[in-house]
PDB file as gemmi writes it, atoms N, CA and C in Angstrom:
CRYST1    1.000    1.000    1.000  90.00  90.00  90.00 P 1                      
ATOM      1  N   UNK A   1     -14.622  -9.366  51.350  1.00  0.00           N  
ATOM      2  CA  UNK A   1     -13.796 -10.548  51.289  1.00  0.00           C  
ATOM      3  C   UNK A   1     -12.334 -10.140  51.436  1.00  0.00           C  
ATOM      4  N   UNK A   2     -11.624 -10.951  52.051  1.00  0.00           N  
ATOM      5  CA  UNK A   2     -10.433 -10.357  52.363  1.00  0.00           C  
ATOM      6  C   UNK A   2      -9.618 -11.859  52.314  1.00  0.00           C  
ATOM      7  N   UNK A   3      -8.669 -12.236  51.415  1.00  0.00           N  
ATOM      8  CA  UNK A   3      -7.737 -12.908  50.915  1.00  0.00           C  
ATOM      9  C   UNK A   3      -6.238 -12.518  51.513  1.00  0.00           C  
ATOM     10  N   UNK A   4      -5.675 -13.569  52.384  1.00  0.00           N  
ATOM     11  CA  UNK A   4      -4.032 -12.932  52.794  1.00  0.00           C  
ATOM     12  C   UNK A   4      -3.141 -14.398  52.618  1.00  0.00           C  
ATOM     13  N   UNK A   5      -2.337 -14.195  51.332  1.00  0.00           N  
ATOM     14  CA  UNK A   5      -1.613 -15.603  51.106  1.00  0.00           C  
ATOM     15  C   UNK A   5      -0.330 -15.419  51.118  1.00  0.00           C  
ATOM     16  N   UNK A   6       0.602 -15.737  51.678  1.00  0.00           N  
ATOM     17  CA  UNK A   6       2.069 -15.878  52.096  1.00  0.00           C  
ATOM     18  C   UNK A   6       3.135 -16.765  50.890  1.00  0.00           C  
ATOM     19  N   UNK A   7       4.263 -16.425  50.649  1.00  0.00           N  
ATOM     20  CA  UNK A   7       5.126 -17.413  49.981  1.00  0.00           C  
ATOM     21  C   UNK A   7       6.454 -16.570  50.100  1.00  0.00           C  
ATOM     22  N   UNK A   8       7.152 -17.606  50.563  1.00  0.00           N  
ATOM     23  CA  UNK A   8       8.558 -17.166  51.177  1.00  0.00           C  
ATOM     24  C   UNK A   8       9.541 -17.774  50.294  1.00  0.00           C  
ATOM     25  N   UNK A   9      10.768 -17.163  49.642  1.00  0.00           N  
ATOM     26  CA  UNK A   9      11.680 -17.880  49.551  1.00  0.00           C  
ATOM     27  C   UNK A   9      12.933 -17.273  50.315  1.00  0.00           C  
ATOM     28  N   UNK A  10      13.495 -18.300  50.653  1.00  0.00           N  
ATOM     29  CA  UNK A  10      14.550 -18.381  51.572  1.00  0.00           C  
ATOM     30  C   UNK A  10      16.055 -18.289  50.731  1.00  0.00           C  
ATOM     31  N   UNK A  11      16.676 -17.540  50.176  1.00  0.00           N  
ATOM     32  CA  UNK A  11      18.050 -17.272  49.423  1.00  0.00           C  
ATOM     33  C   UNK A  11      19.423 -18.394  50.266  1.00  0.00           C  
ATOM     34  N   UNK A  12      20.305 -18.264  49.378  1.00  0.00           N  
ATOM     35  CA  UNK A  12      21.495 -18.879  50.467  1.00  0.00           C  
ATOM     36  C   UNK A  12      21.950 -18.003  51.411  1.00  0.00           C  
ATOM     37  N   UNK A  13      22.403 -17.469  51.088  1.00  0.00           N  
ATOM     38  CA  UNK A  13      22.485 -16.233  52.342  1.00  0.00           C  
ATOM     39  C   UNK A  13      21.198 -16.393  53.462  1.00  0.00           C  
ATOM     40  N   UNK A  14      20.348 -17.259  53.612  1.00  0.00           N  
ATOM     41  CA  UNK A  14      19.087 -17.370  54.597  1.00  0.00           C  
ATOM     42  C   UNK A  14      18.639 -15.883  54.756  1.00  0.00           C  
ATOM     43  N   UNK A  15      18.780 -14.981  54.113  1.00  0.00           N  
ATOM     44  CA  UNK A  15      17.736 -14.076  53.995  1.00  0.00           C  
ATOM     45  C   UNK A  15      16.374 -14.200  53.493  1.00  0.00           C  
ATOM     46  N   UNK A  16      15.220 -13.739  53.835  1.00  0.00           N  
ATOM     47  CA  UNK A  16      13.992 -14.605  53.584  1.00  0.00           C  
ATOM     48  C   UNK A  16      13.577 -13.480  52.621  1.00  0.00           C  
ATOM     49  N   UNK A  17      13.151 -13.363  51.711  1.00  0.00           N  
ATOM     50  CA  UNK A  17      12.580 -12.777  51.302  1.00  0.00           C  
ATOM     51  C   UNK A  17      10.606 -13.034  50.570  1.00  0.00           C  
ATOM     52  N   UNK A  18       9.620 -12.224  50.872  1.00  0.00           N  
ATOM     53  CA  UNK A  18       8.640 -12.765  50.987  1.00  0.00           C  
ATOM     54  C   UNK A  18       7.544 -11.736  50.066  1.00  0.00           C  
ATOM     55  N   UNK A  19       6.433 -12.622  49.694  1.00  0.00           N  
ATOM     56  CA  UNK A  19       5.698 -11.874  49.110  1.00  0.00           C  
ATOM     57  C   UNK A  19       4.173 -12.170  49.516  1.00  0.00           C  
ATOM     58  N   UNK A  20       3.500 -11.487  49.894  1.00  0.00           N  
ATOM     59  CA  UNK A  20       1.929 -11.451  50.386  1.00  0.00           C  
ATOM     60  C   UNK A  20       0.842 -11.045  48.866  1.00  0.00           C  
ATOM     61  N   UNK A  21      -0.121 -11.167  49.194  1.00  0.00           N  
ATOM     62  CA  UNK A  21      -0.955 -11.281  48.793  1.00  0.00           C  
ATOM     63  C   UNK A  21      -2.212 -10.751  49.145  1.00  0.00           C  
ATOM     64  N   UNK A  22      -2.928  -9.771  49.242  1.00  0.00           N  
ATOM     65  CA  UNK A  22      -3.954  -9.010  50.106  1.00  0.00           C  
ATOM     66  C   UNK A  22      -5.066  -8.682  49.104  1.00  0.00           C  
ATOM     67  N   UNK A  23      -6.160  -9.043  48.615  1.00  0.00           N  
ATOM     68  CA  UNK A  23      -7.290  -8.937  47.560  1.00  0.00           C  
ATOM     69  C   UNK A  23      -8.453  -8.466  48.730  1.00  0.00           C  
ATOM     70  N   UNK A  24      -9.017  -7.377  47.680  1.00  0.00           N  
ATOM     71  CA  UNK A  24     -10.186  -7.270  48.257  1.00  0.00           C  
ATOM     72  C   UNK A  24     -10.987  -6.268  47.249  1.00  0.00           C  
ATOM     73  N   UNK A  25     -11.638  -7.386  46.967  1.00  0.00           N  
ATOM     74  CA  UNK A  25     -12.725  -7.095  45.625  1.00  0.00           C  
ATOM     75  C   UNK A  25     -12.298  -7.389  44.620  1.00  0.00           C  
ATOM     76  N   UNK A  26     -11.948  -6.272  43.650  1.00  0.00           N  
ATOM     77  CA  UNK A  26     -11.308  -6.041  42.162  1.00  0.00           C  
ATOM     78  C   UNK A  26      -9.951  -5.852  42.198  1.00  0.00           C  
ATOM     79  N   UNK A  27      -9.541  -5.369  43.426  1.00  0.00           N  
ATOM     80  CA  UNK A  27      -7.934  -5.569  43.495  1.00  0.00           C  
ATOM     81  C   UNK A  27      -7.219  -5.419  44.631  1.00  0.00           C  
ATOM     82  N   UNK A  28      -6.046  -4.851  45.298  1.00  0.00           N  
ATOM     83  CA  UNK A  28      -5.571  -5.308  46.239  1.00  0.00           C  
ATOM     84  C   UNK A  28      -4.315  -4.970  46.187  1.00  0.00           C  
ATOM     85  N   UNK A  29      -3.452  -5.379  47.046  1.00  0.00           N  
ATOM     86  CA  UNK A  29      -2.121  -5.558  47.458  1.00  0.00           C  
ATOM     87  C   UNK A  29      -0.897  -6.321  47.215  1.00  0.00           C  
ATOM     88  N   UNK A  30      -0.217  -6.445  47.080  1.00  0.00           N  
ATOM     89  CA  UNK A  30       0.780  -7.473  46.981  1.00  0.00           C  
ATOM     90  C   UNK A  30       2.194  -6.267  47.817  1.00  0.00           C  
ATOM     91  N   UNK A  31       2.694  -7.233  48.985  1.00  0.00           N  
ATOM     92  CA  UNK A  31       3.356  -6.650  49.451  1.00  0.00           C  
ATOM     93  C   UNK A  31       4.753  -7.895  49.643  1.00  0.00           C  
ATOM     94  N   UNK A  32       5.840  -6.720  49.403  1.00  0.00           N  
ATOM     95  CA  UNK A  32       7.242  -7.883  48.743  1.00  0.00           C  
ATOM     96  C   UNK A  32       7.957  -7.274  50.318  1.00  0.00           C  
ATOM     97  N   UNK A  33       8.466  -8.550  51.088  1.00  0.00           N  
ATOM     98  CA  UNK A  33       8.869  -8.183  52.249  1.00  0.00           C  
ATOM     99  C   UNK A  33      10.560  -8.796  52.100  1.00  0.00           C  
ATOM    100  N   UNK A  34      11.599  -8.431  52.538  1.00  0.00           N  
ATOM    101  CA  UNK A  34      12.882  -8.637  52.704  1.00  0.00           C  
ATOM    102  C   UNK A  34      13.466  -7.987  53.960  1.00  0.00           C  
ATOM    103  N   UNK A  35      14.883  -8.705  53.913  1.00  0.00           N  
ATOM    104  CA  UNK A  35      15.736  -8.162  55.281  1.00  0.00           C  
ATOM    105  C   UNK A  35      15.955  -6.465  55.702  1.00  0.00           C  
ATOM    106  N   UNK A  36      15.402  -5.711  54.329  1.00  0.00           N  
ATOM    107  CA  UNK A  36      15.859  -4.357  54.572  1.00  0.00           C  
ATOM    108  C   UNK A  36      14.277  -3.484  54.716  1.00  0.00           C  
ATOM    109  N   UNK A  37      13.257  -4.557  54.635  1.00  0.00           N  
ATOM    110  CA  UNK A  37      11.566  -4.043  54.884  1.00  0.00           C  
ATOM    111  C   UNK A  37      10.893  -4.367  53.696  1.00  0.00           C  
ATOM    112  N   UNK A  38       9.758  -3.511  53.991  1.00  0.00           N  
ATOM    113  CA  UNK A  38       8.490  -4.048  52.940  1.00  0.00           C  
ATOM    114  C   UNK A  38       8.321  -2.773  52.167  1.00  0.00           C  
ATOM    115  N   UNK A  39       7.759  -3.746  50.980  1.00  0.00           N  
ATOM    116  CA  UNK A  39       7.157  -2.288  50.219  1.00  0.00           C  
ATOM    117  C   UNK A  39       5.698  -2.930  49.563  1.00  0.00           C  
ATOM    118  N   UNK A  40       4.848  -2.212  49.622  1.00  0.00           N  
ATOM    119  CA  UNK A  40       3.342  -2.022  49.012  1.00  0.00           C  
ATOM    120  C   UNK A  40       3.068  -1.869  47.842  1.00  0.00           C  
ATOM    121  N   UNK A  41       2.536  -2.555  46.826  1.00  0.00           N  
ATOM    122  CA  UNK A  41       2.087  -2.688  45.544  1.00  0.00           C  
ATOM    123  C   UNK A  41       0.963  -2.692  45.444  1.00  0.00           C  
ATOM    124  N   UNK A  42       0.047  -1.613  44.730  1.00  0.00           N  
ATOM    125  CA  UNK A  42      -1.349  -1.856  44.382  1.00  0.00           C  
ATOM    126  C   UNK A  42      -1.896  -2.728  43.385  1.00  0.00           C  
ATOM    127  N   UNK A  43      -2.494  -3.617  43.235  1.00  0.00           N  
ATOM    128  CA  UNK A  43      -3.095  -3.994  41.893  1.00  0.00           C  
ATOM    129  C   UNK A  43      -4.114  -4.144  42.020  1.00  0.00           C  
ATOM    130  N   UNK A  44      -4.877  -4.515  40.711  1.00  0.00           N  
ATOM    131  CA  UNK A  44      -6.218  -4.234  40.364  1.00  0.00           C  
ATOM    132  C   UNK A  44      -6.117  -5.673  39.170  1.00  0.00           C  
ATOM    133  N   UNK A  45      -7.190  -6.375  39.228  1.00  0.00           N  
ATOM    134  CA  UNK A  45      -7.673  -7.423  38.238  1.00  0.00           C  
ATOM    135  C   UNK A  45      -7.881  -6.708  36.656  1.00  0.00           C  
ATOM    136  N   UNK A  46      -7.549  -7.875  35.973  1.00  0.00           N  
ATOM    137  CA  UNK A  46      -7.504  -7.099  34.448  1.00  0.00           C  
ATOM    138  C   UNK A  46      -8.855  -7.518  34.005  1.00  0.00           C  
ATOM    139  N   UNK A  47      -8.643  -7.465  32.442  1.00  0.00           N  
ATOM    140  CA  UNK A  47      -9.806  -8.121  31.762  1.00  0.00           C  
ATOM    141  C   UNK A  47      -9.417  -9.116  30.057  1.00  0.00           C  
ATOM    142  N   UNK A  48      -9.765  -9.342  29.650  1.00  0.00           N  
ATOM    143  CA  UNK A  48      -9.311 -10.331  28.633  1.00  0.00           C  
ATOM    144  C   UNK A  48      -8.242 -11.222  28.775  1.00  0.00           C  
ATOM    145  N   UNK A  49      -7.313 -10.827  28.276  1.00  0.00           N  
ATOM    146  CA  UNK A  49      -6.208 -11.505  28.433  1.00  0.00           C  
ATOM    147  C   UNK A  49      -5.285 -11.583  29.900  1.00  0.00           C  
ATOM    148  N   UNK A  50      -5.851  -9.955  30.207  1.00  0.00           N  
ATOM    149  CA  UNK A  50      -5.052  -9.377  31.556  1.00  0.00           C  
ATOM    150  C   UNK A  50      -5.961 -10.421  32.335  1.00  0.00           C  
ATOM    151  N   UNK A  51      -4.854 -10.848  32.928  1.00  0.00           N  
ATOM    152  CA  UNK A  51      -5.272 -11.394  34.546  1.00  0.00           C  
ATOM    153  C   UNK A  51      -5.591  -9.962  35.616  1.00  0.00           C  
ATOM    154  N   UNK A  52      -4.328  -9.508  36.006  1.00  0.00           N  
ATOM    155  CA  UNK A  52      -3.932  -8.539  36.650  1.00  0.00           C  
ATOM    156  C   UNK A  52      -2.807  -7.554  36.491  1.00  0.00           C  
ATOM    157  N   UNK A  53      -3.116  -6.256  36.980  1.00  0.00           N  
ATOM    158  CA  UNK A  53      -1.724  -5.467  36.593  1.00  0.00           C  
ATOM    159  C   UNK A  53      -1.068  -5.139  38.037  1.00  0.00           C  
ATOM    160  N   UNK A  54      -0.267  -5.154  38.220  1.00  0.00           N  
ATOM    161  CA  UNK A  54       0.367  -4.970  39.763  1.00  0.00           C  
ATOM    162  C   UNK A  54       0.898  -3.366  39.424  1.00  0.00           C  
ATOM    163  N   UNK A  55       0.913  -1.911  39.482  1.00  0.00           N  
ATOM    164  CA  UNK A  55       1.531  -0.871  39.472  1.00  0.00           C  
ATOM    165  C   UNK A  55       2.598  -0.805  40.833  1.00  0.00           C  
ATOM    166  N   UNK A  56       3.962  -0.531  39.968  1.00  0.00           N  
ATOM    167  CA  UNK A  56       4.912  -0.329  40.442  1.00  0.00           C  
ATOM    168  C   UNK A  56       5.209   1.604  40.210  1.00  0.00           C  
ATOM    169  N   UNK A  57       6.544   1.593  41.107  1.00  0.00           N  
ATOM    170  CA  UNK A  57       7.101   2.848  40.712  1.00  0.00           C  
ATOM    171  C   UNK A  57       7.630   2.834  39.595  1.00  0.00           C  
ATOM    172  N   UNK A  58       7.999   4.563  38.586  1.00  0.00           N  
ATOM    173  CA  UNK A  58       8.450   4.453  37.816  1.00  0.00           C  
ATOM    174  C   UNK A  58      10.315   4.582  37.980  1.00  0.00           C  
ATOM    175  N   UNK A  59      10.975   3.984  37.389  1.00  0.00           N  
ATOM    176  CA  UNK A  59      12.592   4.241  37.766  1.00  0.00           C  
ATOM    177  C   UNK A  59      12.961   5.559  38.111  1.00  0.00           C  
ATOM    178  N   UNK A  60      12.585   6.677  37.830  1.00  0.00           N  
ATOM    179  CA  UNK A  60      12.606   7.906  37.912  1.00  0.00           C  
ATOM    180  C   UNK A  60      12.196   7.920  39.515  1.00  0.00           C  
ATOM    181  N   UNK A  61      10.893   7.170  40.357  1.00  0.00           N  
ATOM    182  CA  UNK A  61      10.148   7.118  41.282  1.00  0.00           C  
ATOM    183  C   UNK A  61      10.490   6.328  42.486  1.00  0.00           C  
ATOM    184  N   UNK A  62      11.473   5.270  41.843  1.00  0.00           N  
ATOM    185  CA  UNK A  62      11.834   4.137  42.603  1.00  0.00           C  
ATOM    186  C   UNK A  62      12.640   4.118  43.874  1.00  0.00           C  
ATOM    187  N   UNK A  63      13.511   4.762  43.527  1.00  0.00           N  
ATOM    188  CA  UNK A  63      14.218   5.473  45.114  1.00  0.00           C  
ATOM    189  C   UNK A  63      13.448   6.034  46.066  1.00  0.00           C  
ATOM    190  N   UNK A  64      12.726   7.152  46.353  1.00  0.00           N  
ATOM    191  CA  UNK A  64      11.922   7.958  46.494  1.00  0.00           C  
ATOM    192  C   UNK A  64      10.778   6.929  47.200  1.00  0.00           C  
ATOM    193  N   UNK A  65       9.782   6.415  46.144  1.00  0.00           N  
ATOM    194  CA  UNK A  65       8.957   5.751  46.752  1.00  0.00           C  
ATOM    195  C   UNK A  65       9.419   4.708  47.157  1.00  0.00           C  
ATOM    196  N   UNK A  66      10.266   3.638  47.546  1.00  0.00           N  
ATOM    197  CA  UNK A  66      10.937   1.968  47.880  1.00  0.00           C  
ATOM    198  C   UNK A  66      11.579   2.453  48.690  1.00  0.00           C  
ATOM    199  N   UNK A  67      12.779   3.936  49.028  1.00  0.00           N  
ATOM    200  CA  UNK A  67      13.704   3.884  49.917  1.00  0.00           C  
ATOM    201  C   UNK A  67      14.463   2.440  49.659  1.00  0.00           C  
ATOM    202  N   UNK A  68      14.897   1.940  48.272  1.00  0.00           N  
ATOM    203  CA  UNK A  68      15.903   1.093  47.330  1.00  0.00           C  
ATOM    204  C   UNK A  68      16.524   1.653  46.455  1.00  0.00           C  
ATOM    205  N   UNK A  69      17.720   1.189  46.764  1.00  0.00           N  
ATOM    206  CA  UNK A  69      18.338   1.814  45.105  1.00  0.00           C  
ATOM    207  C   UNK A  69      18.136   1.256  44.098  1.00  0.00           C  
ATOM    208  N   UNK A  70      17.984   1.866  42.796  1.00  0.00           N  
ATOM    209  CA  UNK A  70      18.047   1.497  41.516  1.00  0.00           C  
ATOM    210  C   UNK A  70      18.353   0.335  40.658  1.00  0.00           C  
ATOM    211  N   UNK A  71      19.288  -0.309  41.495  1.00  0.00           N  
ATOM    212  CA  UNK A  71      20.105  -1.486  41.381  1.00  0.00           C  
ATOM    213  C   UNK A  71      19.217  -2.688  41.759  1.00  0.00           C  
ATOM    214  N   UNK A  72      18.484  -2.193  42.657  1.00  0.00           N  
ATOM    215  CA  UNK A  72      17.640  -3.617  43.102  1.00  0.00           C  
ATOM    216  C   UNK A  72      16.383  -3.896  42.250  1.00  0.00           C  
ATOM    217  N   UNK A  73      16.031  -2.578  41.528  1.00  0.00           N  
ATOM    218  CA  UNK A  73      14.217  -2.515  41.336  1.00  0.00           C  
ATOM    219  C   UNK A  73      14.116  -3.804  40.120  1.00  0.00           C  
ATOM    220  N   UNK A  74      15.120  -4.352  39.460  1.00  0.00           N  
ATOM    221  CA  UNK A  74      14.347  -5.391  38.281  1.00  0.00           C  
ATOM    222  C   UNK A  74      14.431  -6.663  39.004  1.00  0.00           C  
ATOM    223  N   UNK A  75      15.652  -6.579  39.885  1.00  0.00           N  
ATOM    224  CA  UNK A  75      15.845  -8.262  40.405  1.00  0.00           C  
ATOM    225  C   UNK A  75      14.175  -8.331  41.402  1.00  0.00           C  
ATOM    226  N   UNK A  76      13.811  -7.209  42.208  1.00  0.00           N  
ATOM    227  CA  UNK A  76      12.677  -6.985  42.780  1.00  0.00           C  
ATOM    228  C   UNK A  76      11.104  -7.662  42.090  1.00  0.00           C  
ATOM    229  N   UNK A  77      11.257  -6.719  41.234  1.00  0.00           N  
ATOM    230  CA  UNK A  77       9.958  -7.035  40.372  1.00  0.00           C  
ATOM    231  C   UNK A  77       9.506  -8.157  39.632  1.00  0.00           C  
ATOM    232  N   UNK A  78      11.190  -8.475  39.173  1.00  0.00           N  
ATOM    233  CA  UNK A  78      10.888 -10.143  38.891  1.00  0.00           C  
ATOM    234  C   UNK A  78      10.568 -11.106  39.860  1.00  0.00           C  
ATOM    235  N   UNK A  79      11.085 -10.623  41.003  1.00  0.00           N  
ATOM    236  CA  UNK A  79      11.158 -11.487  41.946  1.00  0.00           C  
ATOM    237  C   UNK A  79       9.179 -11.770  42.053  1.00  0.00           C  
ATOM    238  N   UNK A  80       8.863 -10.308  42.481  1.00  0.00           N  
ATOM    239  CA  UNK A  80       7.493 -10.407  42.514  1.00  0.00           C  
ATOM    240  C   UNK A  80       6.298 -11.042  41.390  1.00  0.00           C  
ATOM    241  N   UNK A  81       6.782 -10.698  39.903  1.00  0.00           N  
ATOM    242  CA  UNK A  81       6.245 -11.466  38.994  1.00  0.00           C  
ATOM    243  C   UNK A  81       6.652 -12.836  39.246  1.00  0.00           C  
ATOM    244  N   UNK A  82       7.224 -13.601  39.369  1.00  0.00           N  
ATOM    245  CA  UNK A  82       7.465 -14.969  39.511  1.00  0.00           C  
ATOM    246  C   UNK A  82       6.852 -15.598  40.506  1.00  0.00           C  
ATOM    247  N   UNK A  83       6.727 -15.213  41.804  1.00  0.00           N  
ATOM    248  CA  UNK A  83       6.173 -15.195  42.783  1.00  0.00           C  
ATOM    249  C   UNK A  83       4.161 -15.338  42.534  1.00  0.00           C  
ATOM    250  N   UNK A  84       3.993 -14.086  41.973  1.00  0.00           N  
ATOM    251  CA  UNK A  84       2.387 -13.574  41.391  1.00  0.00           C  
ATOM    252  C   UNK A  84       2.481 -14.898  40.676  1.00  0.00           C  
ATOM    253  N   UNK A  85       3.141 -15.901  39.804  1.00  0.00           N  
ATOM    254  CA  UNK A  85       2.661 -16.651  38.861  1.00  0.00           C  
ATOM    255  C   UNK A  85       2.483 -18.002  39.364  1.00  0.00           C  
ATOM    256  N   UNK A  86       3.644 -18.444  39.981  1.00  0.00           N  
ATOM    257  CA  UNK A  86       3.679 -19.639  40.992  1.00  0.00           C  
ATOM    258  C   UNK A  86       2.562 -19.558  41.865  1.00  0.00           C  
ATOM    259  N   UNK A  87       2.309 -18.514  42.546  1.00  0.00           N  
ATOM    260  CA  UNK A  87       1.487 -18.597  43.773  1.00  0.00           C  
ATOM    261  C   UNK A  87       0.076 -18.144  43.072  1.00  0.00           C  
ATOM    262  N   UNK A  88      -0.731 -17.232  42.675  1.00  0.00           N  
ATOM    263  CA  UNK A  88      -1.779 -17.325  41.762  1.00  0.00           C  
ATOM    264  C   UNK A  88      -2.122 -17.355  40.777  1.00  0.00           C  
ATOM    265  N   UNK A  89      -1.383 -17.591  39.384  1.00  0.00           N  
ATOM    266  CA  UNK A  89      -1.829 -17.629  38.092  1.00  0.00           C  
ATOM    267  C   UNK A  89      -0.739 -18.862  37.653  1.00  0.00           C  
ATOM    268  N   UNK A  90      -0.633 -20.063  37.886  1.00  0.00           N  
ATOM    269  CA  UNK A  90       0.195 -20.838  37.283  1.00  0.00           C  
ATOM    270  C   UNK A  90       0.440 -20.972  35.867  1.00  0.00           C  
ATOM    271  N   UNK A  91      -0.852 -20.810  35.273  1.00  0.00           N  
ATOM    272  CA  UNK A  91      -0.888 -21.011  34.091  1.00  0.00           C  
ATOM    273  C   UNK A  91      -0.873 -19.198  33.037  1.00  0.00           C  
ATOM    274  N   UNK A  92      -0.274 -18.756  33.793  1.00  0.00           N  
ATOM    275  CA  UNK A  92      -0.013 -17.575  32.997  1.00  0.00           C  
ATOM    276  C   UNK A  92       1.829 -17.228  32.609  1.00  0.00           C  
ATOM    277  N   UNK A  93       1.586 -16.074  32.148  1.00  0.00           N  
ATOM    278  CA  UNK A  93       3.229 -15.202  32.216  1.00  0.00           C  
ATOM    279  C   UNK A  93       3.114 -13.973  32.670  1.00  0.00           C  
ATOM    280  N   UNK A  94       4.089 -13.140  32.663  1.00  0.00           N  
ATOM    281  CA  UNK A  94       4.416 -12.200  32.926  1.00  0.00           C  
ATOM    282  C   UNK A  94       4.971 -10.862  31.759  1.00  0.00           C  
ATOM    283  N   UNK A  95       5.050  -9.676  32.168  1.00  0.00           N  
ATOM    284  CA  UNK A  95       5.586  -8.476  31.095  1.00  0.00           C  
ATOM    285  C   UNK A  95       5.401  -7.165  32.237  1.00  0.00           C  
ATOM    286  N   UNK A  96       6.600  -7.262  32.424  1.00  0.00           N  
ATOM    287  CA  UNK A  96       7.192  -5.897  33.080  1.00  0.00           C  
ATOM    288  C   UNK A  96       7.731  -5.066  32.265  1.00  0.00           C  
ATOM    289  N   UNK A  97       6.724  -3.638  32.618  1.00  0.00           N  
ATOM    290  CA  UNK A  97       6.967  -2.287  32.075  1.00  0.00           C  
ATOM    291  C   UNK A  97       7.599  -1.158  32.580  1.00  0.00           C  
ATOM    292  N   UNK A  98       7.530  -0.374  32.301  1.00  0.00           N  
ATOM    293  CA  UNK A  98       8.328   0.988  33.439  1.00  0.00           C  
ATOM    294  C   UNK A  98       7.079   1.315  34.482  1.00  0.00           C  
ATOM    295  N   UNK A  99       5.988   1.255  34.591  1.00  0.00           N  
ATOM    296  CA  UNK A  99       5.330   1.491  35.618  1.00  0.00           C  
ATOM    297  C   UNK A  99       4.265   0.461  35.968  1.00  0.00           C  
ATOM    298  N   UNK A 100       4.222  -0.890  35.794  1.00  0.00           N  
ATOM    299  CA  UNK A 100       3.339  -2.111  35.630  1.00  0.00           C  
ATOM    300  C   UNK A 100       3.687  -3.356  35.263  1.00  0.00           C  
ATOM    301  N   UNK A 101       3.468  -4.338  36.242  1.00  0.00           N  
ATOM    302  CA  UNK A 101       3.235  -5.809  35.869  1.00  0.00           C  
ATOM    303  C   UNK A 101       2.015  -5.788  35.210  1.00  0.00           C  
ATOM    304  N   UNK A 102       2.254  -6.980  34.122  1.00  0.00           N  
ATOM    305  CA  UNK A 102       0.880  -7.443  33.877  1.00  0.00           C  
ATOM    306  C   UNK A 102       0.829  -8.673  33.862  1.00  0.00           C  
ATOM    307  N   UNK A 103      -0.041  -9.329  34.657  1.00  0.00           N  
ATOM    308  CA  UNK A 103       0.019 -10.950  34.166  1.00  0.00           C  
ATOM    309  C   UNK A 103      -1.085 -11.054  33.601  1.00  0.00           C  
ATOM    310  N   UNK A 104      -0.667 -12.513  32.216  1.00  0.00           N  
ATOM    311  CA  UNK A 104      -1.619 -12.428  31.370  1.00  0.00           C  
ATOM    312  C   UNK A 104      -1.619 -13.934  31.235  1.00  0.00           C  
ATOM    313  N   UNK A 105      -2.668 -14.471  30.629  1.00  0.00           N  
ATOM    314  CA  UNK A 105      -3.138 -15.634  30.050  1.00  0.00           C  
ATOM    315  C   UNK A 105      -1.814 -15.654  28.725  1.00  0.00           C  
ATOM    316  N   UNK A 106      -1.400 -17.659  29.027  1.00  0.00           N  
ATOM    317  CA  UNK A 106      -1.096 -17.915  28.011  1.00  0.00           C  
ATOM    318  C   UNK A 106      -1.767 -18.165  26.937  1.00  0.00           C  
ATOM    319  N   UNK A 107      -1.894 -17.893  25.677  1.00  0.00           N  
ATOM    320  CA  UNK A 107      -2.502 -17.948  24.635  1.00  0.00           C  
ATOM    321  C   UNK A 107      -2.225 -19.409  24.144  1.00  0.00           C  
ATOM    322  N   UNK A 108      -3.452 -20.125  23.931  1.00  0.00           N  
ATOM    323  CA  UNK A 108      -3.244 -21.394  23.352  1.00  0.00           C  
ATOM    324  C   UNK A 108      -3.830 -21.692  21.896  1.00  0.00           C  
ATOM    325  N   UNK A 109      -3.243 -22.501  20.940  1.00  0.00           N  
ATOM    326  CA  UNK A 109      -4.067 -22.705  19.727  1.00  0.00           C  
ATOM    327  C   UNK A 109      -5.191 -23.328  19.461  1.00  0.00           C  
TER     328      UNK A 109                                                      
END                                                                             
């Protein structure tokens, strides 16, 4: 099975910046595209609470593996968690770590 879902937002500056979506099986891709290129995110489906964890680089890693500077990697990742929630888990949140998204189920009473 192979899943490929698109969502673009368009900044004022009309720079597009974009995020894909690529599943296949238990986990997959998420690839964050902008004016300066793309970069590749692995994830893998969680379990309980975890929806999914998206593995990122670690800050130490981030240059290196992104060819981005340092400066960009949180506005990035949020960008991509927000994105991951709107576009497949509406009803979840988010928690960015030094090497992992996780989206998780909101907990209800």
């Amino acid at each position: 099975m192979l899943c490929l879902l698109h969502n673009r937002l368009v900044t004022s500056n009309m720079k597009a910046k974009i995020v894909e979506f690529l599943s296949k099986g238990r986990g997959g891709y998420i690839i964050y595209k902008d004016e300066t290129g793309h970069i590749k995110f692995f994830f893998e489906f969680g379990g309980g609470d975890c929806i999914a964890i998206i593995y990122v680089p670690t800050t130490d890693e981030w240059k290196s593996k992104t060819n981005r500077e340092i400066a960009q990697r949180q506005s990035i990742l949020t960008f991509i968690a927000e994105q991951s929630i709107k576009v497949q888990a509406p009803d979840c949140y988010y928690e960015i770590s030094e090497n992992y998204i996780e989206i998780l189920n909101k907990k209800t009473s």
